[in-house]
C-alpha positions in Angstrom: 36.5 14.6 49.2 35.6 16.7 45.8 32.1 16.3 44.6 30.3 18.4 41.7 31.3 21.8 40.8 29.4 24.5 41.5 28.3 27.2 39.0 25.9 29.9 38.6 22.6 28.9 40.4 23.2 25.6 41.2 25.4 27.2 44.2 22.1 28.0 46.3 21.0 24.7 46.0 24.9 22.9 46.0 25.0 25.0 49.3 22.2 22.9 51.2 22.7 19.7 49.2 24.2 17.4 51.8 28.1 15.6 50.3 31.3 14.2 51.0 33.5 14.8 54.2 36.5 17.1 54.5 38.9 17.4 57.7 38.0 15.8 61.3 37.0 17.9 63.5 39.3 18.9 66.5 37.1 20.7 68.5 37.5 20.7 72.2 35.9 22.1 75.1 38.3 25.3 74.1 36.6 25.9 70.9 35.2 28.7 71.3 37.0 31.7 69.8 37.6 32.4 65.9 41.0 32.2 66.3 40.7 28.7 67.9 38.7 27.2 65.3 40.6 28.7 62.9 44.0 26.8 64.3 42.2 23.9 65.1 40.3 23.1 62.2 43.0 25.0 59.7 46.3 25.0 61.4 48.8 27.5 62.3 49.5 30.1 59.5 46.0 30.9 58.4 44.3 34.7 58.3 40.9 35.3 58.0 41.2 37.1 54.5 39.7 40.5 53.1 35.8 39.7 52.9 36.6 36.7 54.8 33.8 36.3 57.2 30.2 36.3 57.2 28.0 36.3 60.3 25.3 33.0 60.0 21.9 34.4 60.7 18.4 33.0 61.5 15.3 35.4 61.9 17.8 37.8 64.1 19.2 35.5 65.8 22.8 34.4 65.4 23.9 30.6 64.5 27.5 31.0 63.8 30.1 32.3 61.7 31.7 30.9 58.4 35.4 31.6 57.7 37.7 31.6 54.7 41.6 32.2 55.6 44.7 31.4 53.8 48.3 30.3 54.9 50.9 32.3 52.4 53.4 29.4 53.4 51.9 26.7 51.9 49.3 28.3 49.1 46.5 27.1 51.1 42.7 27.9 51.8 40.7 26.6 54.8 37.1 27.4 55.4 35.4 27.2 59.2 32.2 27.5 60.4 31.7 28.3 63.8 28.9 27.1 66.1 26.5 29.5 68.3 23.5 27.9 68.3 23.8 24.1 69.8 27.6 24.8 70.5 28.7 21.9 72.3 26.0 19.6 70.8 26.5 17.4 68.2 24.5 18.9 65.1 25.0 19.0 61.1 27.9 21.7 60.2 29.1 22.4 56.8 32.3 24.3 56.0 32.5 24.2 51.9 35.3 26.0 49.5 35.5 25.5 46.0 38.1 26.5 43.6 37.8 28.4 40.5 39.1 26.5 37.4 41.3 23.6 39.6 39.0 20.8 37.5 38.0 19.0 41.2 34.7 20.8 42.1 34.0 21.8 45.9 35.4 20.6 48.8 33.3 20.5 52.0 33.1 19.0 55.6 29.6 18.2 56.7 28.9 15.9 59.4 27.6 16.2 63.1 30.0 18.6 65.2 30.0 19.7 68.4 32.0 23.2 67.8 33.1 23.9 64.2 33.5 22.4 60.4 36.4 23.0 58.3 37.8 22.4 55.0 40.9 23.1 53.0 42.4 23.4 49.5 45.3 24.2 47.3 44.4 27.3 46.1 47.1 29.5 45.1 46.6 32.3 42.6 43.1 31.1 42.1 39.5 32.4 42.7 37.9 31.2 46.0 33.7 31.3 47.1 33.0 29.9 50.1 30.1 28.6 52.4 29.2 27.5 55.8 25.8 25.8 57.2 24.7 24.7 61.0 21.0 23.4 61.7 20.0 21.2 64.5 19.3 18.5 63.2 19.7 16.3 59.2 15.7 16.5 58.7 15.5 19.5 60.6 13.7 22.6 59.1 14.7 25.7 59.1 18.5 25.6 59.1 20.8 28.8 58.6 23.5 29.3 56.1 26.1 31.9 54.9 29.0 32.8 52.6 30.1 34.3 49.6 29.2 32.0 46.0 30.8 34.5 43.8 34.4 33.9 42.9 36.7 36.5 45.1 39.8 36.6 46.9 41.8 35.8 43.6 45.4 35.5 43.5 
């Protein structure tokens, strides 16, 4: 679904701010690799693009991971985030993309997962930022996030 759009520094605060739904998650007891949350949750055809990946970190210790890739077939974007912490428990995961100048705002997926989030958009010869959040529970303090929430990978 498309909610708001995110500029300046309403990103921080859009990047926490719980929203809409985006794909259903596929995860399986095989989930555990980038590369097979990345065909799960995206399909086949997507790369991890340059500057691509960030590590999600909480006081040292690592959470997860939050994708962006693209399919060069089909002009499409797809953003996963990866579970560390609580993999294999259901806990709230955001993956969130959101398209420079397409008019529509963000898209994100955040909802209770067991493995992994992900999202996708059209996003062909446009700007991308992109953003990924796993904490262990909706109330529950602290929670870790990552990403990047200035526009890159453009074109």
């Amino acid at each position: 679904m498309r909610n708001m759009k995110i500029t300046g520094s309403l990103a921080v605060a859009g990047a926490i701010a719980i929203g809409g739904i985006g794909l259903a998650n596929a995860g399986g007891a095989s989930a555990h690799s980038a590369s097979d949350v990345i065909r799960q949750g995206c399909g086949s055809g997507y790369s991890v693009v340059k500057d691509g990946h960030r590590g999600i970190y909480k006081n040292g210790k690592k959470w997860g991971d939050v994708y962006l890739t693209y399919n060069a077939t089909n002009g499409m974007n797809c953003v996963v985030t990866r579970k560390v912490a609580w993999h294999g428990t259901y806990t709230p995961t955001l993956a969130r993309l959101d398209v420079a100048n397409d008019g529509r705002g963000y898209v994100q997926d955040w909802k209770k997962y067991k493995y992994f989030a992900a999202t996708k958009a059209y996003g062909k010869g446009k700007c991308v930022a992109y953003w990924g959040d796993i904490r262990p529970g909706w109330d529950a303090r602290p929670h870790a996030s990552a990403g990047r929430w200035t526009w890159g990978n453009c074109g």
